[in-house]
C-alpha distance (Angstrom), angle and dihedral (degrees) to the residues before:
residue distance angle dihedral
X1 . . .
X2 4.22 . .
X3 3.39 109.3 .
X4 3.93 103.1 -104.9
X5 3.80 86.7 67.9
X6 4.07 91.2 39.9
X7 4.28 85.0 53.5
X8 3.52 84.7 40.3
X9 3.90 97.2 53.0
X10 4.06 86.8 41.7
X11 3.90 99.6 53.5
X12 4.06 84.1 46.0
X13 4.06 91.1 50.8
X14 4.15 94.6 44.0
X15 3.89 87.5 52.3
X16 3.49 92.7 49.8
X17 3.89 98.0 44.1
X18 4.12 92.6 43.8
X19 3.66 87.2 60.8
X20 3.90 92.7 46.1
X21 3.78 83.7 48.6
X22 3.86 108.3 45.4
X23 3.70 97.6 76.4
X24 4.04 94.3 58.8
X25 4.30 113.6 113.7
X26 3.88 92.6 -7.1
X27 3.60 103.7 153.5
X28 4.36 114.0 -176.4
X29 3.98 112.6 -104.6
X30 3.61 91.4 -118.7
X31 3.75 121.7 -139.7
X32 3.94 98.7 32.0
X33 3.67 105.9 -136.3
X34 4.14 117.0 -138.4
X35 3.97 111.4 -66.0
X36 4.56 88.5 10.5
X37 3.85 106.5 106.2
X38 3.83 107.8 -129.4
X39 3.10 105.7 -129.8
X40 4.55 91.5 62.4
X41 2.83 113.5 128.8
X42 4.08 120.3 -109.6
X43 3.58 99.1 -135.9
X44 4.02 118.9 0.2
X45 3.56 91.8 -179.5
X46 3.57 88.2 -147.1
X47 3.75 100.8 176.7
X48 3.90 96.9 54.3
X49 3.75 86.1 48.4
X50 3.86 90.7 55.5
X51 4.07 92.6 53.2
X52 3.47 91.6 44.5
X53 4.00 91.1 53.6
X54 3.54 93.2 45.3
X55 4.01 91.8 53.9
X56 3.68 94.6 50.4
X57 3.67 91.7 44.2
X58 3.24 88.4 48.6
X59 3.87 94.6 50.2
X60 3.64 91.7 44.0
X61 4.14 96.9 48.3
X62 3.86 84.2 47.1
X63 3.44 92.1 58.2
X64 4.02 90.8 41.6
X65 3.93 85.1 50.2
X66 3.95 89.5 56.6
X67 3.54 95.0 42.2
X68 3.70 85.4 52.3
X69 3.62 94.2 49.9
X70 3.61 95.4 48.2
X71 3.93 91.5 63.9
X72 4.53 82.5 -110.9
X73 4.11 86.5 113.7
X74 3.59 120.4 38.6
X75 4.22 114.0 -171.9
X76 4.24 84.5 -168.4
């Protein structure tokens, strides 16, 4: 795998994972104040969420990468 594809296959993983990911602990705002939708979230924790994506995308494209590697996966 050269590594534009192995970025490639990465960015495509993360994006999939972060949207797996955002919906975990979100808990509704409450009382929406004028001009906040009601149904924001009160905390999204959006940072934690990002470092937790990019570890199990990582995981996951490491295990692509060996699969690759191994002639299991073939990208031709």
């Amino acid at each position: 795998m050269s590594w534009p594809i192995g970025i490639a296959v990465y960015v495509v993983i993360w994006w999939v994972v972060i949207f797996a990911v955002l919906p975990w602990g979100i808990r509704p705002a409450g009382e929406a104040d004028q001009g906040h939708d009601a149904g924001a979230p009160a905390n999204p924790r959006i940072a934690l969420k990002a470092l937790i994506t990019t570890a199990v995308a990582a995981a996951i494209w490491l295990g692509l990468y060996w699969a690759v590697t191994h002639d299991l996966v073939s990208f031709r």
